[in-house]
C-alpha angles and dihedrals in degrees: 000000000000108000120202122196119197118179123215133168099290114356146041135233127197111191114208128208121187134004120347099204148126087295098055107024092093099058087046087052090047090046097058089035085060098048121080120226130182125212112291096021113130120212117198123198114210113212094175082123109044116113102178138011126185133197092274088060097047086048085058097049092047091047089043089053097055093043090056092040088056086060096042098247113155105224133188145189125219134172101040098169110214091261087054096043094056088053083058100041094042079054085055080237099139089100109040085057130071102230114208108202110222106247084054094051092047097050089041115038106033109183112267 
């Protein structure tokens, strides 16, 4: 998995290309674990370029989220592909996640 981290004012974006699984959930962890970020701040995770995930990964993204809810960090997922959506939806996951439709992540978060 190949993980990308752009910085604007307030928030911050990782950008993800290839598998997010049991193989690669714990460089994504570390990554997030390694970034500040202040109250109010939002962090989006761009999964455009994701092409499997497995449960490792949704579990995560789940930890990952309430890390970032504890420290009142608003975060988002955008770029859920059918195939990755219907993992979500079959984990019954839709609503746990703030989804960013991507016309709003393009006109709000520009890559930095």
């Amino acid at each position: 998995m190949n993980i990308q981290v752009y910085e604007g004012k307030g928030y911050k974006k990782i950008l993800l290309k290839g598998s997010l699984d049991m193989y690669t959930a714990l460089e994504l962890k570390n990554q997030v674990d390694g970034l500040s970020f202040v109250q109010s701040e939002t962090m989006i995770l761009d999964l455009n370029e994701i092409t499997y995930v497995d449960s490792s990964g949704i579990g995560t993204l789940i930890k990952i989220v309430n890390q970032l809810k504890e420290n009142k960090v608003a975060f988002y997922l955008t770029g859920l592909k059918p195939m990755i959506e219907k993992i979500f939806k079959v984990a019954g996951l839709m609503n746990y996640f703030s989804i960013l439709s991507e016309d709003d992540y393009k006109k709000n978060y520009p890559h930095a």
